[in-house]
C-alpha positions as CSV (number, residue, x, y, z in Angstrom):
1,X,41.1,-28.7,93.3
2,X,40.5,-27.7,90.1
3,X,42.8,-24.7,89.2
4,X,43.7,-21.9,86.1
5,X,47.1,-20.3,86.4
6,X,47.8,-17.2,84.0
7,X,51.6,-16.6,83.4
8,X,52.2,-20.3,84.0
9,X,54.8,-20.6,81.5
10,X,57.0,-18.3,83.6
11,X,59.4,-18.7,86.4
12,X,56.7,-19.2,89.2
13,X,53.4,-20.3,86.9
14,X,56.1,-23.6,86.1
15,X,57.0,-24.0,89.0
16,X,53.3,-24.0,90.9
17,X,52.1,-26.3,87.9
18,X,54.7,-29.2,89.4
19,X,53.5,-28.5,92.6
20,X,49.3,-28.5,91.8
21,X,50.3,-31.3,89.6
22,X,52.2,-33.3,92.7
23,X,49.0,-32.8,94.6
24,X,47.0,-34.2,91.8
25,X,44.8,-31.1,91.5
26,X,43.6,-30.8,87.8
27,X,45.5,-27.5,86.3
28,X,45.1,-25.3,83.3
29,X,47.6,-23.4,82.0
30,X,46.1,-20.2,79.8
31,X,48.4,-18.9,77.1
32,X,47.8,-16.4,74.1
33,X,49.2,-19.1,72.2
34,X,48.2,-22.2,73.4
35,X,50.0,-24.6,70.5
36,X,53.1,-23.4,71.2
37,X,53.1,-24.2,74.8
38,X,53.5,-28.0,75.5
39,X,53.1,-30.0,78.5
40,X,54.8,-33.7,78.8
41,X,52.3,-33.7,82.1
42,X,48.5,-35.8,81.3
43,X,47.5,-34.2,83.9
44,X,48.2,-29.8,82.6
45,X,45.6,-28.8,80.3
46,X,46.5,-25.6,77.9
47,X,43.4,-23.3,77.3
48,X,43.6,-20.0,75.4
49,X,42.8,-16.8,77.0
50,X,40.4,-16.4,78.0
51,X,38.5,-19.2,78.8
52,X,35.6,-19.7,80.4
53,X,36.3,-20.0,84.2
54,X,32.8,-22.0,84.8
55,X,34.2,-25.0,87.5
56,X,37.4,-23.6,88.2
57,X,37.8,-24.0,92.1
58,X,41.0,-21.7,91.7
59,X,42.6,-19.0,89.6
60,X,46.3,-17.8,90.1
61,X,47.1,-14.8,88.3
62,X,50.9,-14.9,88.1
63,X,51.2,-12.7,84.3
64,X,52.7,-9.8,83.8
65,X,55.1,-7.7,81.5
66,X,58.8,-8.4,83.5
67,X,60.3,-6.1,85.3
68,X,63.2,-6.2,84.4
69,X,63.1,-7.3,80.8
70,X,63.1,-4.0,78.7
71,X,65.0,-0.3,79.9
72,X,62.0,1.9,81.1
73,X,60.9,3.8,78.4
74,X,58.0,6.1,79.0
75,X,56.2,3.3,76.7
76,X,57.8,-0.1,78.8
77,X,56.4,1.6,81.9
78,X,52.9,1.6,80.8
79,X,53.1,-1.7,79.1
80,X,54.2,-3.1,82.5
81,X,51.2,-1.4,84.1
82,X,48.2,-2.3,82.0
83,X,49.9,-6.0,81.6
84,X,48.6,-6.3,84.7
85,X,46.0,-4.4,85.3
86,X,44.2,-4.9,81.9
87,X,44.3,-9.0,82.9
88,X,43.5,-8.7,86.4
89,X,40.3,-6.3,85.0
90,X,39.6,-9.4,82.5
91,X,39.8,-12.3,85.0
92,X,37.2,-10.8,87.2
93,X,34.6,-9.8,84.3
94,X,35.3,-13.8,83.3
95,X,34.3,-14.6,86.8
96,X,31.2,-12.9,86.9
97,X,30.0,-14.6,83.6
98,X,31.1,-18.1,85.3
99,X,28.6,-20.5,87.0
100,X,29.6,-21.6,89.6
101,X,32.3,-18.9,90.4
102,X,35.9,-19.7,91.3
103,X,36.0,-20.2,94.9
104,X,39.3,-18.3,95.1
105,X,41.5,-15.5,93.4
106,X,45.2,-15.4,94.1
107,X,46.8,-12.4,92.4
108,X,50.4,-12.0,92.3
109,X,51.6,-8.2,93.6
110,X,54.6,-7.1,94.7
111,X,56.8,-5.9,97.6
112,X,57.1,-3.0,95.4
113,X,54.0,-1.9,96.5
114,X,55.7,-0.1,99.9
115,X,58.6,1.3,98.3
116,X,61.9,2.8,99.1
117,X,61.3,2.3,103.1
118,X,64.6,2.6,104.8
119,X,64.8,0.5,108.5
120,X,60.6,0.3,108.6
121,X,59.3,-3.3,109.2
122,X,56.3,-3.3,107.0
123,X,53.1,-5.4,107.8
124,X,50.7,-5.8,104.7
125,X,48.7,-2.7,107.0
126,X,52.0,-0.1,105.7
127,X,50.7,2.2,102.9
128,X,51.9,2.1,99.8
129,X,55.2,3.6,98.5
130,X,54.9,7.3,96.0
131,X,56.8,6.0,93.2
132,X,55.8,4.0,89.8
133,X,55.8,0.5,90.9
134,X,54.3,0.9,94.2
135,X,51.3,2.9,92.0
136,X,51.0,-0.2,90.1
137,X,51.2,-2.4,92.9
138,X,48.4,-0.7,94.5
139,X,46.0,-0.7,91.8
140,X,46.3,-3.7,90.5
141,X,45.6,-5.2,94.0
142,X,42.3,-2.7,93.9
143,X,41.4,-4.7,90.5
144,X,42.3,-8.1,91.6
145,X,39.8,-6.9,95.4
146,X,37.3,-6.3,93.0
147,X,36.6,-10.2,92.6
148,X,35.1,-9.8,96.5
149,X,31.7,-8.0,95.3
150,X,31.2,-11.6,93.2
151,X,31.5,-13.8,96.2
152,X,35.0,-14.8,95.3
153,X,37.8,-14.6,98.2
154,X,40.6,-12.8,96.8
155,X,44.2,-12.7,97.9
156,X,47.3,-10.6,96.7
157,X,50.0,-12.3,96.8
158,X,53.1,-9.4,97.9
159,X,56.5,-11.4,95.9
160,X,59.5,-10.5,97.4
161,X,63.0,-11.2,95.6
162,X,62.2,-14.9,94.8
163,X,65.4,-17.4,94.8
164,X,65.6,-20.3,92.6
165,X,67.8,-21.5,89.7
166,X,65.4,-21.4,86.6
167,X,64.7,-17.8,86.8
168,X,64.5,-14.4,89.1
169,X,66.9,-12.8,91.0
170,X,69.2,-15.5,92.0
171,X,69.6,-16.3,88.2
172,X,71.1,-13.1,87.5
173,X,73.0,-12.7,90.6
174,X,75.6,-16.1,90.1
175,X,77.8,-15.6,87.0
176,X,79.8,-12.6,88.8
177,X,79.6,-14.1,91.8
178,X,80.7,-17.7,90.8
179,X,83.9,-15.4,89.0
180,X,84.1,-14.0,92.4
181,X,83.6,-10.3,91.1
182,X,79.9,-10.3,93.1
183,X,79.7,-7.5,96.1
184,X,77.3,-5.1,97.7
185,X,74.8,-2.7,96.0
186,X,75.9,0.4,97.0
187,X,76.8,0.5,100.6
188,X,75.1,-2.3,100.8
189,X,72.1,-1.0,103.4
190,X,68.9,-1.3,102.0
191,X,67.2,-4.6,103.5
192,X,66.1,-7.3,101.0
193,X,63.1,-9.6,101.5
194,X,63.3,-12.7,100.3
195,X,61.9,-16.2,99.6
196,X,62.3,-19.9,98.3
197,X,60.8,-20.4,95.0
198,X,59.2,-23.9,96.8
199,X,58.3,-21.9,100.2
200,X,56.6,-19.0,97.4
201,X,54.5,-21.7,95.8
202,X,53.7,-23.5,98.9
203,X,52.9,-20.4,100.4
204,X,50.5,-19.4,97.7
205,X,48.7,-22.9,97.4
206,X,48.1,-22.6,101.5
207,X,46.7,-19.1,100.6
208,X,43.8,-20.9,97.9
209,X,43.5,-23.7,100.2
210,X,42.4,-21.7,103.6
211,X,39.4,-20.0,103.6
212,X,40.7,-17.2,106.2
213,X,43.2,-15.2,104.1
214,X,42.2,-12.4,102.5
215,X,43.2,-9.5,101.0
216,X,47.7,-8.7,100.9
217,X,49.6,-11.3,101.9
218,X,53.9,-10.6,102.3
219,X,55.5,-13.7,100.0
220,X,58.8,-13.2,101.8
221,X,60.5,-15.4,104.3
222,X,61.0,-14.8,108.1
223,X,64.5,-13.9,107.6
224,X,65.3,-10.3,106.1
225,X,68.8,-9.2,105.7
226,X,70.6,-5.8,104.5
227,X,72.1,-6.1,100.7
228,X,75.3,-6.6,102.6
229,X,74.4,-9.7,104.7
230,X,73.1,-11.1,101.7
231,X,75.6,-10.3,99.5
232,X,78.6,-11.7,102.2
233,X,75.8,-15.1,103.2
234,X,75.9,-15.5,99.1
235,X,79.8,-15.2,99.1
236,X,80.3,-17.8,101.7
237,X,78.2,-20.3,100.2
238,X,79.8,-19.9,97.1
239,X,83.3,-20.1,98.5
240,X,83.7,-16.8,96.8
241,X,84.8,-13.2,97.8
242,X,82.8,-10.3,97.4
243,X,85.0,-7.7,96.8
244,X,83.3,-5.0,94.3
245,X,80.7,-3.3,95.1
246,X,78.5,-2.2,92.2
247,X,78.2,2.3,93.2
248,X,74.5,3.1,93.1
249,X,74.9,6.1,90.4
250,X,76.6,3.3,88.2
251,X,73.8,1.4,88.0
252,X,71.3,3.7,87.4
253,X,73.3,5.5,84.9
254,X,73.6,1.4,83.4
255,X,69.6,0.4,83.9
256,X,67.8,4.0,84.5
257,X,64.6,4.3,86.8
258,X,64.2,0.4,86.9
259,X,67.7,0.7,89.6
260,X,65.6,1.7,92.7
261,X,63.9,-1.5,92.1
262,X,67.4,-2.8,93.4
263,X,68.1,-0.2,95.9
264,X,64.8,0.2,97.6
265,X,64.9,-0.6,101.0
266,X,61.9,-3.2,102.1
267,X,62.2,-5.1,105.3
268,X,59.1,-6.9,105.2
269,X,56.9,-9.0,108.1
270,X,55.4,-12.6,107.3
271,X,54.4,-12.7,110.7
272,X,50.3,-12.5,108.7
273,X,51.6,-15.8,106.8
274,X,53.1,-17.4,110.4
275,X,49.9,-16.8,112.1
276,X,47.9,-18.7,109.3
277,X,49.6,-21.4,110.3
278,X,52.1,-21.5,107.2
279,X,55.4,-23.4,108.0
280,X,58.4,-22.2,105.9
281,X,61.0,-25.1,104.9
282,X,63.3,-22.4,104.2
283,X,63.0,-19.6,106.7
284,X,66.7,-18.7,106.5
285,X,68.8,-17.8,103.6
286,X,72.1,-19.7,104.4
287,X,69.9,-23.0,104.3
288,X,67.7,-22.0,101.3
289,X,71.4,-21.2,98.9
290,X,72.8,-24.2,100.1
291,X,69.3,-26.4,99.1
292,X,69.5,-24.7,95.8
293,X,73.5,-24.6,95.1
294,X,74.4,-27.7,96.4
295,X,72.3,-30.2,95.3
């Protein structure tokens, strides 16, 4: 397969590189400045954006302002929208110059898209959440859908909390807890979805590589747990307590809007990914710490 990746200098984009890479598929990586991104692989090509995306079997569409990289400002909240909606716009208007097409777009979204849902198992049928990251989710799934009316298949890829040690979540999470100072979120209710950094990109190559998936698709592992069974299953396999809880109010007086992120409650299904015939490696989240922290 030859495949493009967008954002593939980031936490997932490096990751899914090694793993097209082990596969020997030939991969591009586009970046807006190409000579300052370096590959030791013979097999990663760099390409600027945009290039032409004449040949390209696959494109993966992981970029994206963070999340969680600047306090929301009224100006960090649209940059964070038209990051990705702006690109996602641009990637399909390349596609429909191209001869032949990509066979295949696979656009990274968002659990975000359902919002705070409190004890609801969401499907990828669930509508979409009222508040600012859900609104983003949503549309930038309708852009990346667009790709359909050129003949390409196109998938949105909904990331849940994604653990692995060069970035995300799980990154952020381990100094307080390795001090033992980590605890809940609150009362520690809200259910977190999760999922292996290698099950994610696995899970998003199986996507490109059958012809049946369409449309949303929940990146999150079998397994969901409440912030507190996470928080207690992290403890444990740390050998650390978890005695201090972080109060809700406290962090978002520290963060501001970008808290709920934290707080939202998002039990999502992968039954869609089972049924594809997708196998996780890490369907639990006691095995999956233990593969990444003890190693």
């Amino acid at each position: 397969m030859k495949a493009l990746i967008t954002g593939g200098r980031g936490f997932v984009g490096n990751f899914l590189t090694g793993c097209l890479a082990a596969r020997r598929d030939h991969v591009t990586i586009v970046s807006r400045e190409p000579s300052s991104l370096r590959t030791a692989r013979a097999d990663v090509d760099v390409a600027p954006w945009l290039p032409d995306l004449s040949g390209y079997d696959a494109v993966f569409h992981l970029a994206g302002e963070p999340i969680f990289g600047r306090r929301w400002s009224a100006d960090q909240m649209e940059h964070i929208r038209t990051s990705r909606i702006s690109s996602t716009r641009k990637l399909v208007a390349a596609m429909e110059q191209a001869d032949p097409r990509p066979r295949v777009f696979v656009c990274a979204s968002a659990i975000g898209y359902y919002g705070e849902r409190g004890e609801e198992v969401l499907n990828e049928q669930a509508e979409p959440g009222p508040d600012f990251l859900a609104s983003v989710c949503a549309e930038w799934e309708r852009e990346a859908a667009n790709a359909t009316e050129l003949g390409v298949r196109a998938v949105s890829a909904r990331l849940g909390i994604v653990l692995g040690l060069d970035g995300g979540a799980l990154q952020r999470m381990l100094p307080p807890f390795r001090l033992g100072l980590g605890g809940t979120i609150g009362l520690g209710k809200h259910w977190m979805s999760w999922i292996h950094i290698k099950d994610l990109c696995q899970l998003l190559l199986h996507a490109a590589d059958d012809d049946s998936i369409t449309g949303p698709l929940n990146a999150t592992a079998p397994e969901t747990l409440t912030n507190r069974d996470f928080t207690r299953c992290l403890g444990r396999v740390l050998k650390r307590p978890t005695l201090f809880p972080v109060p809700a109010l406290a962090l978002r007086a520290a963060l501001g809007p970008v808290a709920g992120v934290l707080t939202a409650s998002q039990r999502c299904s992968a039954q869609r990914a089972l049924d594809s015939g997708f196998v996780f490696e890490f369907p639990e989240l006691e095995p999956a710490l233990r593969q990444l922290l003890h190693r």
